[in-house]
Backbone as CSV, one residue per row, in Angstrom:
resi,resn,N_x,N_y,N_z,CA_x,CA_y,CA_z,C_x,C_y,C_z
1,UNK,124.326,218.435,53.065,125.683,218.068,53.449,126.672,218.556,52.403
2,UNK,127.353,219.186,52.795,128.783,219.345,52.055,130.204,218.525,52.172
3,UNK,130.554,218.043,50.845,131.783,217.554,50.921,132.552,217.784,50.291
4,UNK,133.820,218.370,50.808,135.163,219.096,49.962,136.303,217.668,50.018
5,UNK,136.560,217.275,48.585,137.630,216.132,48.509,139.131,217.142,48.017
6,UNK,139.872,217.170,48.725,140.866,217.940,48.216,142.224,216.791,48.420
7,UNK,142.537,216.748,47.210,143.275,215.788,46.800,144.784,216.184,46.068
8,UNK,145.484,216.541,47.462,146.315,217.483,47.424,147.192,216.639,47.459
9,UNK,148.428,216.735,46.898,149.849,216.226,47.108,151.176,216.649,46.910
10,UNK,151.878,216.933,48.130,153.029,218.124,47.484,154.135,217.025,46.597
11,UNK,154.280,215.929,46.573,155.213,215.471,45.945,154.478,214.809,44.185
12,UNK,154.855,215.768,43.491,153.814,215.940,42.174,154.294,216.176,40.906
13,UNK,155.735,215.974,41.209,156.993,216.829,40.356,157.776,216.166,39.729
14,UNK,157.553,215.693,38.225,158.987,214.872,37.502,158.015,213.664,37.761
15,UNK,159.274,212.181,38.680,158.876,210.817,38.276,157.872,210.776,39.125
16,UNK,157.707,211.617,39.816,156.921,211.331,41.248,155.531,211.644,40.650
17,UNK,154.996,212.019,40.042,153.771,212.569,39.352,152.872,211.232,38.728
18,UNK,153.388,210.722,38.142,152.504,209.420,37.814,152.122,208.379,39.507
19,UNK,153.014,208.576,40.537,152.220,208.020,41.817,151.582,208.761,42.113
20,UNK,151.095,210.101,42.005,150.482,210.978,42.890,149.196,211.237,41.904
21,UNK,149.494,210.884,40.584,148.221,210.603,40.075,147.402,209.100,39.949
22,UNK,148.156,208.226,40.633,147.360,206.896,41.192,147.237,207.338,42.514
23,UNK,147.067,208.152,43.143,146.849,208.391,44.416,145.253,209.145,44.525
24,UNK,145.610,210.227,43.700,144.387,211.141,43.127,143.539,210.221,42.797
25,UNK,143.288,209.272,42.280,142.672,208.111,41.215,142.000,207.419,42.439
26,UNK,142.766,207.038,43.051,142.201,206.400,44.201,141.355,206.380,45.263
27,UNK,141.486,208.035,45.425,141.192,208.678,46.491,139.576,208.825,45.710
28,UNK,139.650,209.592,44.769,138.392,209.984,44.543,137.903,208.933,43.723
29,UNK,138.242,207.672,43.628,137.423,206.634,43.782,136.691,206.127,45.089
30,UNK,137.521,206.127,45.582,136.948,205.883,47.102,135.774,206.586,47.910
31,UNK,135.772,208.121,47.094,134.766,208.388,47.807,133.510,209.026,46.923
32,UNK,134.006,208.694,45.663,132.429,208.080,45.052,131.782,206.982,45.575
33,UNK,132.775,205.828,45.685,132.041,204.404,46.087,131.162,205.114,47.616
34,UNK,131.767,205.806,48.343,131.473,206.130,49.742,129.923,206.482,49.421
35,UNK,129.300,207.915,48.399,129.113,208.118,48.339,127.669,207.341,48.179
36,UNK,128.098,206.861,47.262,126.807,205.443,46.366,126.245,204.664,47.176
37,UNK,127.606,204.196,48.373,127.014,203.050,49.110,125.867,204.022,50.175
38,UNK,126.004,205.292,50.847,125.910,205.824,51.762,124.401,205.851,50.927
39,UNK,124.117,205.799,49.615,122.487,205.827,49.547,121.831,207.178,49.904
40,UNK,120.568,207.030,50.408,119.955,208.047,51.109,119.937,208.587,51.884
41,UNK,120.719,208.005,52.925,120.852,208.464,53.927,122.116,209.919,54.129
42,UNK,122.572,210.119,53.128,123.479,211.471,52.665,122.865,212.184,51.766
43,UNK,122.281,212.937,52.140,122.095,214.213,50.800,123.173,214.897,50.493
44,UNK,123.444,215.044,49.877,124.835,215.860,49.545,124.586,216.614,48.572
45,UNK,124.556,217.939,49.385,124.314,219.504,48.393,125.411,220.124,48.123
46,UNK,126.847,219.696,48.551,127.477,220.824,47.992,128.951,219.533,47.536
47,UNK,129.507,219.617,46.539,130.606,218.696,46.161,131.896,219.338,45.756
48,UNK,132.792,219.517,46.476,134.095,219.944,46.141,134.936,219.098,45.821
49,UNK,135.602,219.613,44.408,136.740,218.131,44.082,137.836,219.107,43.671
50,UNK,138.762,218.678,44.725,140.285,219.604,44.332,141.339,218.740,44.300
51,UNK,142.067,218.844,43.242,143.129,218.137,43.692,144.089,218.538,42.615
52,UNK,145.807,218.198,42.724,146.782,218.878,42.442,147.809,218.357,41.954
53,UNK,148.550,218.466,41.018,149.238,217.561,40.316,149.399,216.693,38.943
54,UNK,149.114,215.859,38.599,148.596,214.878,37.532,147.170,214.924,37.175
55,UNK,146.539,215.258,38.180,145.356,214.913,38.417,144.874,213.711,38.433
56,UNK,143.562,213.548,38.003,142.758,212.620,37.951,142.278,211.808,36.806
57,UNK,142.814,210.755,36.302,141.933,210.346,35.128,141.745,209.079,35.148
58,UNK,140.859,208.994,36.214,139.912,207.524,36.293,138.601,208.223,35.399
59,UNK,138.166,207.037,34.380,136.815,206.729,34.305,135.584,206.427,35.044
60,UNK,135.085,207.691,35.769,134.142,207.294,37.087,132.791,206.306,36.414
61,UNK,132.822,206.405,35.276,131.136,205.647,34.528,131.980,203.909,34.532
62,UNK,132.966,204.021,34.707,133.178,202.194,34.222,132.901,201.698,35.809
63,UNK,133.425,202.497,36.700,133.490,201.643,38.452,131.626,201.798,38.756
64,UNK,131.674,200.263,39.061,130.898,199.193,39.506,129.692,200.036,40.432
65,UNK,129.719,200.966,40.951,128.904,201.279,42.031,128.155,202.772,40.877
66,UNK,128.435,203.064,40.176,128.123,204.173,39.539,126.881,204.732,38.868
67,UNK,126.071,203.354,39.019,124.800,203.155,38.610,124.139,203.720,39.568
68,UNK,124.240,203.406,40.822,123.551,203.490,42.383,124.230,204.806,42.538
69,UNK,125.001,205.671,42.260,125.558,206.901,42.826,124.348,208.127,42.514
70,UNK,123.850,208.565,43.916,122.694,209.640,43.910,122.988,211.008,44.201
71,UNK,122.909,211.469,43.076,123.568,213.166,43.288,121.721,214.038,42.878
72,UNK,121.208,213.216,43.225,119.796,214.780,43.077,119.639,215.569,44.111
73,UNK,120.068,215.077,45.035,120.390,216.918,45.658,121.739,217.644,45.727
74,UNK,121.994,216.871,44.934,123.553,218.065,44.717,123.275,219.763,44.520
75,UNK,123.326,220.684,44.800,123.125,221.865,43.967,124.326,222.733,43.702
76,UNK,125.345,222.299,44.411,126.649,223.070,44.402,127.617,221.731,43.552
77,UNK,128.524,222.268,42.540,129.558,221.720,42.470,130.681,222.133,42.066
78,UNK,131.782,222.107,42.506,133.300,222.561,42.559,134.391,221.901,41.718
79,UNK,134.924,222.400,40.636,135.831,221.760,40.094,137.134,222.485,40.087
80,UNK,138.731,221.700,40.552,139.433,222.375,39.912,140.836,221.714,40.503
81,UNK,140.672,220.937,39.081,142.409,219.979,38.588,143.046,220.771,38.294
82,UNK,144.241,221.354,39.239,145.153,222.522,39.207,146.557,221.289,38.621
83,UNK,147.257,221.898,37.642,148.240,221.425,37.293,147.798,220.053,35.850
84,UNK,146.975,220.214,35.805,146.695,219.482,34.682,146.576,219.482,33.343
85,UNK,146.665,221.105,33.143,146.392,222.011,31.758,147.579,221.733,31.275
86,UNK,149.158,221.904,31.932,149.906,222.168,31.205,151.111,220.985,30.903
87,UNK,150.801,219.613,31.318,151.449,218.451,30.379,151.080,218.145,29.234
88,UNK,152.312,218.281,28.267,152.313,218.010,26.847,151.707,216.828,26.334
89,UNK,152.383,215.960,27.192,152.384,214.634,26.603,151.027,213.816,26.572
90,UNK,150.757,212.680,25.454,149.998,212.277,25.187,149.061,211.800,26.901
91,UNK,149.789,211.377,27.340,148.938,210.721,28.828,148.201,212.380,29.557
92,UNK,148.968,213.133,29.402,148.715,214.448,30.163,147.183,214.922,29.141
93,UNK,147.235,214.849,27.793,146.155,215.012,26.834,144.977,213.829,27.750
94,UNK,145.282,212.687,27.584,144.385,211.808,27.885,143.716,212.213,29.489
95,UNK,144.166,212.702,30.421,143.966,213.119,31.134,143.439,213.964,31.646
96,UNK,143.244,215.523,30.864,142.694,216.550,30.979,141.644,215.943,30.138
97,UNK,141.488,215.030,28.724,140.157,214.658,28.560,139.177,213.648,29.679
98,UNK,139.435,213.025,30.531,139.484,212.123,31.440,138.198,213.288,32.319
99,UNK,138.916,214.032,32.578,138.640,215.096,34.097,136.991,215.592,33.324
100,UNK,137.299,216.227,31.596,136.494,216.432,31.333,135.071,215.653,30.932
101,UNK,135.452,214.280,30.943,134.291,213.572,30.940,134.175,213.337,32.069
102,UNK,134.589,213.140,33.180,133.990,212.741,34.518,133.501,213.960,34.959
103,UNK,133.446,215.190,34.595,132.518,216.321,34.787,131.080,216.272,33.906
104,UNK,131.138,216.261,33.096,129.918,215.425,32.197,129.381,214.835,32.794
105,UNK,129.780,213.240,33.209,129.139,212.590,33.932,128.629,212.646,35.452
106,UNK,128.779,213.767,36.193,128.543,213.966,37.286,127.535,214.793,36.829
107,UNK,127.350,216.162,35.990,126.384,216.666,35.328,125.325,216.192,34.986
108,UNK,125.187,214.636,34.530,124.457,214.429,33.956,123.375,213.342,35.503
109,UNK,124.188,213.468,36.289,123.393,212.715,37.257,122.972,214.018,38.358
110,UNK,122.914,215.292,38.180,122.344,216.432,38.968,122.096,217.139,37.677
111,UNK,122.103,217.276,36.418,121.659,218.470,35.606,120.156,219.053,36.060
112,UNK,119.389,218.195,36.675,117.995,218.982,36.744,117.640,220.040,37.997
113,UNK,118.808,219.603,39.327,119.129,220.282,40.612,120.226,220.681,40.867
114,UNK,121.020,221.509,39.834,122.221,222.061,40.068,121.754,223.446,40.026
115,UNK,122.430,224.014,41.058,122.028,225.613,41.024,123.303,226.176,40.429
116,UNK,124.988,225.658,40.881,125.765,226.300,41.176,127.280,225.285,40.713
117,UNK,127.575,225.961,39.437,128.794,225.380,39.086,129.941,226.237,38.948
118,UNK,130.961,225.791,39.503,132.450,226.777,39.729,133.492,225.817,39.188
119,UNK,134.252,226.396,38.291,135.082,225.366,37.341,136.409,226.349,37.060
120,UNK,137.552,225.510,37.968,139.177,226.213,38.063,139.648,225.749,37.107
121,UNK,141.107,226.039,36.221,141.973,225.529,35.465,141.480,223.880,34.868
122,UNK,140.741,223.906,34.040,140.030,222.553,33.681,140.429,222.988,32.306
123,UNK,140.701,221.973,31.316,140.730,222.148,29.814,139.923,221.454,29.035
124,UNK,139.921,221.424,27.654,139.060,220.482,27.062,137.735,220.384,27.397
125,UNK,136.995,221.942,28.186,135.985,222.273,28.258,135.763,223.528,28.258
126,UNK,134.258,223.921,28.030,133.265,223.065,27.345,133.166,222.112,26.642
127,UNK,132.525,221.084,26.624,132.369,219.906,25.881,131.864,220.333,24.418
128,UNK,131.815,219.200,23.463,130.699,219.886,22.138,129.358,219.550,22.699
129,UNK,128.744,218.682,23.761,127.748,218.037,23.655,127.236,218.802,24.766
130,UNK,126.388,219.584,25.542,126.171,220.147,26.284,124.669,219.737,27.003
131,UNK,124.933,219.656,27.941,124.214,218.900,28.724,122.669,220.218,29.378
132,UNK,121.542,219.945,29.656,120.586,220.778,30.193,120.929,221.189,31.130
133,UNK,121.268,222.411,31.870,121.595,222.464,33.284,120.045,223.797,33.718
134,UNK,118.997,223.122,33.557,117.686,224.046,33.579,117.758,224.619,34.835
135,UNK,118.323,224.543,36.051,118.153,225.252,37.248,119.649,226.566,37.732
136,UNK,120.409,226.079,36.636,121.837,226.363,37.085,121.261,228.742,37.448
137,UNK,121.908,228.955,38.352,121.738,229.829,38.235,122.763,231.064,38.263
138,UNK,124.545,230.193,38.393,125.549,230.883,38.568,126.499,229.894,37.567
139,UNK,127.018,230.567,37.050,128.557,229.901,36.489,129.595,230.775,36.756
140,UNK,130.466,230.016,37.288,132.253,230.545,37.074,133.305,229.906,36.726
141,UNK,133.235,230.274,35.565,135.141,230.055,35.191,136.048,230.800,35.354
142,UNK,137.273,229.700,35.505,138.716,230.782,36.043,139.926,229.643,35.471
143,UNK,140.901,230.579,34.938,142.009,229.628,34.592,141.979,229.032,33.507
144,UNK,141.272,229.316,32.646,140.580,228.711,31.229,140.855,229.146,29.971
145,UNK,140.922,228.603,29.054,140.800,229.114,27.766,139.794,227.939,26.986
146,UNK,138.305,229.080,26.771,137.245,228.099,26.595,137.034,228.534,24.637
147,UNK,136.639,227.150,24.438,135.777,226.993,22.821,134.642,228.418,22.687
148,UNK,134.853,229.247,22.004,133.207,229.792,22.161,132.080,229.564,22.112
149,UNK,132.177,228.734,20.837,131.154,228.091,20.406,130.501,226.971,21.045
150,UNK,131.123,225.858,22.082,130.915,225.421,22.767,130.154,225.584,24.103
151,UNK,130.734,227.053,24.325,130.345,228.046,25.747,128.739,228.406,25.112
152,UNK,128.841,228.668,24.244,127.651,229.421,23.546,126.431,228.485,23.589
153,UNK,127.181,227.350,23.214,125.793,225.862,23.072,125.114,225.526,24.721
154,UNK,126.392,226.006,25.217,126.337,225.292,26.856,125.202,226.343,27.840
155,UNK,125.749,227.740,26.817,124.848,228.847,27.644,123.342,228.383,27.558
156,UNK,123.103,228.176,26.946,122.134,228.112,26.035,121.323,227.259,26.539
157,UNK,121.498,226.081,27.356,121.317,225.241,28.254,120.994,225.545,29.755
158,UNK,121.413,226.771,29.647,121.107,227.093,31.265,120.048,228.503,31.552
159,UNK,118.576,228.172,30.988,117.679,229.405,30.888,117.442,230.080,32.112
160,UNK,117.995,229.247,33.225,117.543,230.268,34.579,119.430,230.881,34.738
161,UNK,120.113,230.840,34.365,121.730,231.651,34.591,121.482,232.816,34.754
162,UNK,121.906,233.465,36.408,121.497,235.113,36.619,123.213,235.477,37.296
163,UNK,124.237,234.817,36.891,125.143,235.557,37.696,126.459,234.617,36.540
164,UNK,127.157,235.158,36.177,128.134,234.415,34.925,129.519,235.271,35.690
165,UNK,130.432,234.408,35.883,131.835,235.047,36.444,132.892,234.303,35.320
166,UNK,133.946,235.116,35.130,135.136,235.079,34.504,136.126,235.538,35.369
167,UNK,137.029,234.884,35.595,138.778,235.479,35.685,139.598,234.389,35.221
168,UNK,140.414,235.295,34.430,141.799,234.613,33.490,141.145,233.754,33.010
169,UNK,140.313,234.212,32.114,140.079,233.373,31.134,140.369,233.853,29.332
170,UNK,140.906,233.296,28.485,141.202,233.437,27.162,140.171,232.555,26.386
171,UNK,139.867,233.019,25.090,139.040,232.296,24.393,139.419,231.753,23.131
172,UNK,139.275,230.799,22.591,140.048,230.050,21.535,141.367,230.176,20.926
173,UNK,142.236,229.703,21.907,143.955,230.377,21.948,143.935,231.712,21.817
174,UNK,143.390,232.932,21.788,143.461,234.040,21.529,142.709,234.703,20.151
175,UNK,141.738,234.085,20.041,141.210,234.261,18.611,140.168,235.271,19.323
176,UNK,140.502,236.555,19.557,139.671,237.907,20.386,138.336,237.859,20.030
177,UNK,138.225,237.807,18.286,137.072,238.505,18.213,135.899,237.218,18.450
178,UNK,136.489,236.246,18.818,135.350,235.269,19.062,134.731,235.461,20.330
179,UNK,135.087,236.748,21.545,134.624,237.237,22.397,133.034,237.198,21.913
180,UNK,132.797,237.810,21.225,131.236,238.195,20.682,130.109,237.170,20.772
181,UNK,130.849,236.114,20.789,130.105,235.059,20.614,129.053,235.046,21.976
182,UNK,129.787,235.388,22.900,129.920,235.279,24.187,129.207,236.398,25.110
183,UNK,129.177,237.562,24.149,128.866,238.732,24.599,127.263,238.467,23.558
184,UNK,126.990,238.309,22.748,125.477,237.937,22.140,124.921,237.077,23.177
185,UNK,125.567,235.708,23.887,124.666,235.086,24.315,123.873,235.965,25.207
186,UNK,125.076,236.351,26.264,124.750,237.108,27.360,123.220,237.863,27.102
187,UNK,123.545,239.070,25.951,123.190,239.969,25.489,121.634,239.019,25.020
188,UNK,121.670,238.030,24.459,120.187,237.423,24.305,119.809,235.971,24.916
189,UNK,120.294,236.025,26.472,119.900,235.551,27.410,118.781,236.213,28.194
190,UNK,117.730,235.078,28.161,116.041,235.648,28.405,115.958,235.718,30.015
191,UNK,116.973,235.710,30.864,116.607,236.574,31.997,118.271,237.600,32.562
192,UNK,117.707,238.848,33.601,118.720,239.458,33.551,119.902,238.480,34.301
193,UNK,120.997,239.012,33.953,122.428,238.601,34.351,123.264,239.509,35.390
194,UNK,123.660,238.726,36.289,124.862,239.955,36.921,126.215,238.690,36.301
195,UNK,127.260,240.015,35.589,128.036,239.697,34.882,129.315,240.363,35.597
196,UNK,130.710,239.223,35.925,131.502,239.764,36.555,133.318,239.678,35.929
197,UNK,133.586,240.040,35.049,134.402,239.799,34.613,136.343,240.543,35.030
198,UNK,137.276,239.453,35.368,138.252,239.583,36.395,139.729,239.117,35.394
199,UNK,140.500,240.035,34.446,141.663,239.500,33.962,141.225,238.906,32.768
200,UNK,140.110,239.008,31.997,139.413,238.329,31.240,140.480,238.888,29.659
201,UNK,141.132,238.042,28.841,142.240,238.594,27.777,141.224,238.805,26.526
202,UNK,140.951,239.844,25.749,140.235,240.164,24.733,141.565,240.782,23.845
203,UNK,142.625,241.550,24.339,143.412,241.952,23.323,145.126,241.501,24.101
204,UNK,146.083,242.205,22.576,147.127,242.423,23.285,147.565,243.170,24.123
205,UNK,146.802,243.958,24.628,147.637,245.175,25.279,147.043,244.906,26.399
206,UNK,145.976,244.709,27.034,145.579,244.855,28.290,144.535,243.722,28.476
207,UNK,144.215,243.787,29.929,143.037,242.631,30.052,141.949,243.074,30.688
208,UNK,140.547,242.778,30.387,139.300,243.501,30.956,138.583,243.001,32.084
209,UNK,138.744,244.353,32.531,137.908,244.126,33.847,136.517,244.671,33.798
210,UNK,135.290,244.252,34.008,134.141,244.450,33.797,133.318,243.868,34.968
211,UNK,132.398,244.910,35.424,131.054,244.313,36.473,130.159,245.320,35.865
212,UNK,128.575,244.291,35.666,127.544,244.709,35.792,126.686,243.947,36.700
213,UNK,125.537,244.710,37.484,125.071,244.009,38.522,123.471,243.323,37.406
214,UNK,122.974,243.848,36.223,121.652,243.605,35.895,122.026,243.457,34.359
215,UNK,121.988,242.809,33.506,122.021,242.849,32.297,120.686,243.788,31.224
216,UNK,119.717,243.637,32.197,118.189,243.864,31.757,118.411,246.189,31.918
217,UNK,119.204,246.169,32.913,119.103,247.261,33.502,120.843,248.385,33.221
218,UNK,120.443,249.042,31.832,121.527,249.998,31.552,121.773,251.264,31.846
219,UNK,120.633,251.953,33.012,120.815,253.157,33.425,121.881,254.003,33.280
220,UNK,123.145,253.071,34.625,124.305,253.851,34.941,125.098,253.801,33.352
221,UNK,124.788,252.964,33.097,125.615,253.363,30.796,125.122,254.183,30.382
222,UNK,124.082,254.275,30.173,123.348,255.616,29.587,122.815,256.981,30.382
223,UNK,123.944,256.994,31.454,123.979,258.054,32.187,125.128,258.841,31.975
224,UNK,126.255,257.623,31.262,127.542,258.453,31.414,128.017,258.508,29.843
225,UNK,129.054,260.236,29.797,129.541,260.665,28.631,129.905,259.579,27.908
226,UNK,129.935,259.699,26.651,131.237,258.308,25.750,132.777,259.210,25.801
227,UNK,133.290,258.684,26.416,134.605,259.033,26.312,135.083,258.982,25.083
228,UNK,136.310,260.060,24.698,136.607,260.038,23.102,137.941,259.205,22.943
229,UNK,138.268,258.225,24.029,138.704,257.322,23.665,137.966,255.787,23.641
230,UNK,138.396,254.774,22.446,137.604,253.718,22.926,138.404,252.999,23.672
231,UNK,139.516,252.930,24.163,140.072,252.538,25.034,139.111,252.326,26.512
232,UNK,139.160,253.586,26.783,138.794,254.310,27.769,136.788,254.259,28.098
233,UNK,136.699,253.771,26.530,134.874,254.066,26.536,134.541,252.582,27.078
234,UNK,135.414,251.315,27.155,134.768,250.100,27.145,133.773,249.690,28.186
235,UNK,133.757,249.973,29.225,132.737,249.616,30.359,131.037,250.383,29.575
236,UNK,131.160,251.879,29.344,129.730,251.612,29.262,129.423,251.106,27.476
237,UNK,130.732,250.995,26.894,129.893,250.343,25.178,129.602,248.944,25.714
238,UNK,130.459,248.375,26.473,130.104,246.684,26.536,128.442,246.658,27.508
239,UNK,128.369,247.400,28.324,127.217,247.803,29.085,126.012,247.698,28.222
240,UNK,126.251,248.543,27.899,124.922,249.426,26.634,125.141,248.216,25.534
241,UNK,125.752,247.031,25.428,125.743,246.196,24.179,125.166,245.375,25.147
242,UNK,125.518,245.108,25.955,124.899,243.638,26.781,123.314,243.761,27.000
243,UNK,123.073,245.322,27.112,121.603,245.365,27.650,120.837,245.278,26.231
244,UNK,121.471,245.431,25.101,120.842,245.128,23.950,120.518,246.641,23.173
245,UNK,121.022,248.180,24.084,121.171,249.562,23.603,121.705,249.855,22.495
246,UNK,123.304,249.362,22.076,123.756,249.598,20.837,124.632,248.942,20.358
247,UNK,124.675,249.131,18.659,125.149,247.583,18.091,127.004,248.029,18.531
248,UNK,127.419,247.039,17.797,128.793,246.644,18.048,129.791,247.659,17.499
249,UNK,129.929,248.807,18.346,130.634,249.730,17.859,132.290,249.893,18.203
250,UNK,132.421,250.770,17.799,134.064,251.130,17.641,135.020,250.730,18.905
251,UNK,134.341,251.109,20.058,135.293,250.878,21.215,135.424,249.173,21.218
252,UNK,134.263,249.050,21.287,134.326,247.072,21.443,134.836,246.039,20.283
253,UNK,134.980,246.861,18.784,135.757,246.496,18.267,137.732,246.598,18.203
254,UNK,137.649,247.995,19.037,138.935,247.765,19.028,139.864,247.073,20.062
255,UNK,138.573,246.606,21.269,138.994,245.826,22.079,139.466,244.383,22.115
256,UNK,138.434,244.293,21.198,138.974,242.704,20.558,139.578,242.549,19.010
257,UNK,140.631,243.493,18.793,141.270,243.960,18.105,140.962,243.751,17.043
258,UNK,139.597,243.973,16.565,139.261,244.021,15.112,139.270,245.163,14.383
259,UNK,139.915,246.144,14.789,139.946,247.547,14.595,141.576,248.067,15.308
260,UNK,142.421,248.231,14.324,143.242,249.090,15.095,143.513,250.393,15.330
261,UNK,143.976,250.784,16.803,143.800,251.527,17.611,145.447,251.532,18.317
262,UNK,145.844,252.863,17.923,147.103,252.982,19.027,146.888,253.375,20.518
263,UNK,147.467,252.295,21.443,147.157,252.568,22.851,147.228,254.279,23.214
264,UNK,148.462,254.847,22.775,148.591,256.109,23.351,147.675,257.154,22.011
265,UNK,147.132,257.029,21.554,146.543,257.890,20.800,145.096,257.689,21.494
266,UNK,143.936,256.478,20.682,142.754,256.526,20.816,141.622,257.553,21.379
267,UNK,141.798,257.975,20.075,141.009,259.419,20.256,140.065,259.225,19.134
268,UNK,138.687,259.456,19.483,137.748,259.913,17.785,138.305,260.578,17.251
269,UNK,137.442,260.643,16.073,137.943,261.922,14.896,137.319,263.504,15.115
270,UNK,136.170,262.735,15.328,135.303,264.212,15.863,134.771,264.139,17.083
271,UNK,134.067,265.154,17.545,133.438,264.632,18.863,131.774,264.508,18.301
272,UNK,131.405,264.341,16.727,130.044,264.115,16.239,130.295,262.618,16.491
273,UNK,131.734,262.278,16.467,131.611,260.716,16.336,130.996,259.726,17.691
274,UNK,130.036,259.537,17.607,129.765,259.584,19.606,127.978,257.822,18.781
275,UNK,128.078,257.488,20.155,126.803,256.171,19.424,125.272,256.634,18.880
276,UNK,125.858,257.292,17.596,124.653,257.039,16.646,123.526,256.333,17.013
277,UNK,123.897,255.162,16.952,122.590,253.869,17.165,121.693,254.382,18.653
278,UNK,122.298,255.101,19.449,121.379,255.415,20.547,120.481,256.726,20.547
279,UNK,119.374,255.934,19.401,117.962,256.932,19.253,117.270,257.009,20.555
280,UNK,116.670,258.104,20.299,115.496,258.756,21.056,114.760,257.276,21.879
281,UNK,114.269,256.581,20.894,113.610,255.185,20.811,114.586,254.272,21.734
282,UNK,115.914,254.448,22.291,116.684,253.360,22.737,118.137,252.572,22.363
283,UNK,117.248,251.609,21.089,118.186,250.710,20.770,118.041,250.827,19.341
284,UNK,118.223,251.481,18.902,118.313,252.104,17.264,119.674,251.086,17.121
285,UNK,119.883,251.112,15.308,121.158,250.806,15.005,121.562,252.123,14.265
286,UNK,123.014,252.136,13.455,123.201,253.253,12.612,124.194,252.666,11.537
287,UNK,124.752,253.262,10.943,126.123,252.353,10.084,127.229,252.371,10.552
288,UNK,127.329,253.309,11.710,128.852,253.430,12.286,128.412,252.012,13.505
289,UNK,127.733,251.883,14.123,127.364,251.039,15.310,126.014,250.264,14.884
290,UNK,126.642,248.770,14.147,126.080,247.927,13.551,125.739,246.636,14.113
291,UNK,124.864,246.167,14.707,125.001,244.904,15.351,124.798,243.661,14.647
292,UNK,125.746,242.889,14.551,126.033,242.159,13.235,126.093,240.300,13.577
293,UNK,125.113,240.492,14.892,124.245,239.133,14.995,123.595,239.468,15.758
């Protein structure tokens, strides 16, 4: 069974926002309790929770029925408190932490039968505490600006993950080069990945767009020239880094601007300058293309 709670309200704006977030509150109280009481007789595999405005920040672990609430066949779940990221104020803080523990706690009552988590404009996640999600086999974030290090603990948690999506997502207010963090897990995640990345911000100048269908599988990278810009080279260096081919070279540093690079120039010096690290053998390193975790 699938159930989409969309907890929509167009009047959400100014004074009106604190009713429409006792409304939100309400609503998806109501149909947790629904849920709990309904017992066994509901399997419920797929859970959509949308809603708009203030959002949501009831404590789902304090209400009374929460003990009895059965999510083991959940395998799908949907998150995404649109409008909640961007109130300043202390209640608006308390709130986006709110959303993020009642995601936790729904996690923690399907972590062993979740296949499939999709997570919109949510903040204050990743958590630090990261929960097992041993079956998960897709993640997507969108609308985010996630902890790395957090993402990294969380990956880490999910040994069957074969499909990882990004759009508009930023990583620790803009701190680029903590991309890597992110690009190692991938890169030493023990099964292959299809990796889809949509608006994803690594620098100032532009934002990356990236698809690979196999993480395990770098053919089409090591089929094609290195372009003598690194601008221009990033699809197959991030390629050929993810599959574990070559260390962290020039193009992918100047993407996450640890290396500067003028947009209208980015040109090598020579055309000897090309990935060293890709010996005969594969996955060689060299000193120009160093992989430095």
């Amino acid at each position: 069974m699938r159930l989409t709670c969309n907890l929509e309200s167009t009047e959400i704006r100014n004074r009106r926002q604190t009713f429409s977030a006792s409304i939100c509150e309400a609503l998806f109280s109501a149909v947790m309790e629904s849920i709990a009481l309904a017992g066994d007789s509901i399997k419920l595999s797929e859970l959509d929770l949308l809603y708009e405005g203030a959002g949501c920040g009831v404590d789902c672990t304090q209400l009374p029925y929460w003990q009895d609430l059965n999510l083991e066949h959940l395998r799908t779940l949907v998150l995404d408190p649109d409008g909640i990221c961007e109130p300043s104020s202390n209640s608006g803080t308390g709130r986006r932490q709110s959303v993020a523990e009642t995601l936790n706690a729904i996690l923690r009552k399907c972590n062993g039968n979740l296949t499939e988590l999709r997570l919109q404009n949510l903040s204050l996640w990743p958590t630090t505490d990261p929960i097992p999600l041993p079956a998960l086999k897709r993640l997507s974030l969108a609308g985010m600006d996630i902890d790395p290090i957090a993402t990294q603990a969380w990956m880490s948690e999910m040994p069957t993950l074969s499909r990882f999506e990004l759009d508009g997502i930023t990583v620790d207010g803009g701190e680029y080069g903590e991309w890597k963090r992110i690009f190692d897990t991938i890169r030493n995640h023990p099964v292959p990945m299809l990796v889809d990345f949509e608006g994803v911000t690594t620098n100032d100048m532009c934002e990356l767009n990236f698809h690979m269908a196999d993480t395990f599988d770098a053919s089409d990278a090591l089929a094609m020239e290195q372009d003598k810009s690194p601008w221009d080279d990033i699809d197959r260096s991030l390629a050929l880094y993810l599959a574990g081919k070559i260390g962290w070279n020039r193009s992918l540093r100047v993407w996450l601007q640890e290396e500067e690079c003028d947009f209208d120039e980015g040109r090598y010096s020579s055309l000897e300058e090309v990935d060293e690290s890709l010996e005969e053998g594969g996955d060689g390193e060299s000193e120009e293309d160093t992989d430095e975790g």
